[in-house]
C-alpha positions in Angstrom: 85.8 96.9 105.9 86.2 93.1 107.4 85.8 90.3 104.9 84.9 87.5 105.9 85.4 83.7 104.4 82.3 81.6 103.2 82.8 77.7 102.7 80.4 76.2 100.2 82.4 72.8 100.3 82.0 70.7 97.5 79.5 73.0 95.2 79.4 71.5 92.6 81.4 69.3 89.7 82.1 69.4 86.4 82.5 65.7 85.2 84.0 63.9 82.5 81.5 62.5 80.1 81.3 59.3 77.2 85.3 58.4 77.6 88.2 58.9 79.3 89.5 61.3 76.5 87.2 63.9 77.4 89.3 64.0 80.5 92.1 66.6 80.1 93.7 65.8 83.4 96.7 67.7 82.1 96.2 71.3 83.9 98.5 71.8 86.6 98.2 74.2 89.6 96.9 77.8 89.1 94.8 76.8 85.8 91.6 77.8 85.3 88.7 75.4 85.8 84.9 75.4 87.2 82.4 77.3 87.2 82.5 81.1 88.2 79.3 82.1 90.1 79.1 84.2 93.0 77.1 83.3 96.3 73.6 83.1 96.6 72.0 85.9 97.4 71.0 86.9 101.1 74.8 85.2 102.7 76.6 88.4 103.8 76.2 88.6 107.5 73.7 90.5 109.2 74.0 93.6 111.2 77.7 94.1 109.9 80.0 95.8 107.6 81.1 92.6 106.0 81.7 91.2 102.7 81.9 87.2 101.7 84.6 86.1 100.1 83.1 82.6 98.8 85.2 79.3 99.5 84.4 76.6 97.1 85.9 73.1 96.1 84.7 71.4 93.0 85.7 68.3 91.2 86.8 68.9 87.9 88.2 66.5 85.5 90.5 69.5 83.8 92.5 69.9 87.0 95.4 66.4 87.6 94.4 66.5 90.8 90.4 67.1 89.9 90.5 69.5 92.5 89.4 73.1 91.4 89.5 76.0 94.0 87.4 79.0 94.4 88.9 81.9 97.2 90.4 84.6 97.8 87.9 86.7 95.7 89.8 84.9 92.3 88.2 83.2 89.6 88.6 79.0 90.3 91.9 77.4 89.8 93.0 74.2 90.0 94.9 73.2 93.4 95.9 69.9 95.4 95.7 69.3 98.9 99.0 69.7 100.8 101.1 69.6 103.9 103.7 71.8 106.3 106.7 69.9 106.4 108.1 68.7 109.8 111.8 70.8 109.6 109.5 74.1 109.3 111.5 76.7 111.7 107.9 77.7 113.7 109.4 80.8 114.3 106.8 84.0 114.4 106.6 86.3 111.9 104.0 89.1 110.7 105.1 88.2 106.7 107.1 86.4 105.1 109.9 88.0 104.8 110.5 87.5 108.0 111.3 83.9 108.0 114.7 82.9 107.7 114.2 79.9 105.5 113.2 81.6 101.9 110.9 78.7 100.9 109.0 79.1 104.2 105.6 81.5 104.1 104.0 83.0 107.5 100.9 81.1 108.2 99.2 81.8 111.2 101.8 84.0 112.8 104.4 80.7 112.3 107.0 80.1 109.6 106.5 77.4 107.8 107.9 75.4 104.9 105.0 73.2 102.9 105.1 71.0 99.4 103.2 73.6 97.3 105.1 74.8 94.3 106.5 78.2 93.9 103.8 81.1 94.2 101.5 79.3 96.3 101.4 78.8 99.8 99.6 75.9 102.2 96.6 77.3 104.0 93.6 76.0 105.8 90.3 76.8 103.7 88.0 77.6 106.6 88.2 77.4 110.5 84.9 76.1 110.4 82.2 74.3 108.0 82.5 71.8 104.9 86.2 72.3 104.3 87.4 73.0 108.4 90.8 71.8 108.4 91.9 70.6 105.0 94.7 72.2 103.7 94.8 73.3 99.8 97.5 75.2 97.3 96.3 78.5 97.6 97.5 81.6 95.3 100.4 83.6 97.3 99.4 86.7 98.2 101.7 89.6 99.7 103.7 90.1 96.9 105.6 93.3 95.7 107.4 92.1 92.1 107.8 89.6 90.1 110.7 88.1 92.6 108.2 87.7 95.2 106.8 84.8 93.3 110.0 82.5 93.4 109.8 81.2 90.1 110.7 84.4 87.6 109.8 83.8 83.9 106.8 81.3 85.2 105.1 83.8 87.6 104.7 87.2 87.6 103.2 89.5 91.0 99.7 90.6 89.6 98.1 93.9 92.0 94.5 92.9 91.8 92.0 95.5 93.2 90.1 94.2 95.7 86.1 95.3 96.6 82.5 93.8 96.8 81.2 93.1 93.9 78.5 95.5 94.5 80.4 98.0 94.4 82.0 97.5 90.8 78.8 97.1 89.4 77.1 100.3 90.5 76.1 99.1 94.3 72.5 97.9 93.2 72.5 94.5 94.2 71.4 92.1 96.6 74.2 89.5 96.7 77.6 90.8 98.3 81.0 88.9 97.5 84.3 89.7 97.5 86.1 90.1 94.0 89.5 91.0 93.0 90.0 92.5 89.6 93.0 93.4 87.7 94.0 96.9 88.2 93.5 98.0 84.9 90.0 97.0 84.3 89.3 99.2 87.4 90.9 102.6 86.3 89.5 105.0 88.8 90.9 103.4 91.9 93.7 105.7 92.5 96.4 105.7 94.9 97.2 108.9 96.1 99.5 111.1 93.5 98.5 108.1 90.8 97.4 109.6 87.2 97.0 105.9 86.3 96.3 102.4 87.6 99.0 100.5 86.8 100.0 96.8 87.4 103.5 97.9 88.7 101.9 100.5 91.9 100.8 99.8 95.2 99.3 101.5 98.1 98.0 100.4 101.5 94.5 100.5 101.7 94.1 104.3 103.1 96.0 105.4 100.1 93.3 104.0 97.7 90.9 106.7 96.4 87.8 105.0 94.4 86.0 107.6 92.4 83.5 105.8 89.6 82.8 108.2 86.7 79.7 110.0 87.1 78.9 107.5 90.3 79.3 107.9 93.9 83.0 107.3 95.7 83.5 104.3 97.3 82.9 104.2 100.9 86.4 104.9 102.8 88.6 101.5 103.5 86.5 99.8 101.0 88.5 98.5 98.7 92.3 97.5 98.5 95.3 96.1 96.4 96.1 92.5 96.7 99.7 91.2 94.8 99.0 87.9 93.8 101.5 85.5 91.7 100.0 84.4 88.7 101.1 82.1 86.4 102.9 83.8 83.0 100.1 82.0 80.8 97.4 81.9 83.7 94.7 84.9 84.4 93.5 85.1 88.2 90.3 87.3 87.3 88.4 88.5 84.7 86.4 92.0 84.5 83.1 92.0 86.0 80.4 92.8 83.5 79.0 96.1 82.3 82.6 97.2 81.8 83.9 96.9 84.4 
């Protein structure tokens, strides 16, 4: 399944109202903030196998930077536009773990070093549309353990299951997007030789087995596992609803 990115640019704002003490500009990176709505209906691309995952900025007064991001199929988080820094080794790579320099992250193919803080990594939110070319603190993704994240006792490497939303809630709908849930709130997506989904197993993508109870399997390749550094006291989804 090929997932696609969908920039809404600025969609909306949540706004500070009466005085300047209903602005809690005291929310760093990775906090929530925004509102969490999926795409309208009637986005996902025609003709193809392909799933939306909805790119958003919003300006929200909770955030220090007022700056609240939507991607990555995560609930909104606040973020701050950034930059690579000029010493970056621009050495390829496939992942990060192959660049020499540990604070660097594989963008592009390219090792490079940026001013984010530890567990996320500078990326361009869209090639093309509202938000082409502006850099943002996104979420790292990629990660294994809790060491992955750079910062242990702040971070922690959450395996969020990955899928359209459709699919989590029955596969009745209209309106496609990509959502990632916390494993646990999606306990039949198996990997192979798993009795249970747990936080601290992962499996490429062909290893995942998605069997609902009493519903139809999930179409082969259709869902995956995502490690993504999470702040200790920060959540980067909540469940869908009708429990799942």
């Amino acid at each position: 399944m090929r997932f696609q990115r969908l920039a809404l640019g600025n969609a909306g704002a949540t706004l500070c109202v009466f005085a300047i003490a209903a602005c809690n500009t005291t929310q760093p990176l990775g906090n929530a903030c925004g509102d969490d709505v999926p795409p309208i209906a009637g986005e996902v691309v025609e003709g193809e196998n392909a799933v939306d995952e909805l790119v958003r900025i919003q300006r929200d007064g909770v955030c220090d930077s007022f700056k609240c991001l939507t991607e990555g199929g995560l609930a909104p988080y606040c973020t701050d536009t950034c930059e690579y820094d000029s010493k970056s080794s621009n050495t390829s790579c496939t992942q990060d773990s192959e660049c020499k320099n540990k604070n660097e992250h594989c963008i592009d193919a390219v090792c490079k070093s940026d001013d984010c803080p530890s567990g996320f990594t500078c990326r361009v939110a869209e090639d093309a549309g509202p938000l082409a070319g502006q850099r943002f603190c996104e979420r790292q993704v990629g990660c294994l353990t809790n060491f992955d994240c750079g910062d242990v006792g702040s971070l922690r490497c959450e395996q969020l299951l990955c899928t359209d939303a459709c699919n989590l809630i029955g596969g009745n709908c209209d309106t496609h997007f990509l959502t990632c849930q916390p494993r646990e709130s999606v306990p039949y997506c198996l990997c192979n030789g798993e009795a249970q989904a747990s936080n601290a197993t992962f499996c490429d993508q062909a290893a995942l087995v998605c069997t609902p109870p009493g519903g139809t399997a999930f179409p082969e390749n259709a869902a995956f596992i995502k490690g993504t550094c999470v702040g200790i006291k920060q959540t980067a989804n909540k469940p869908l609803p009708n429990g799942t």
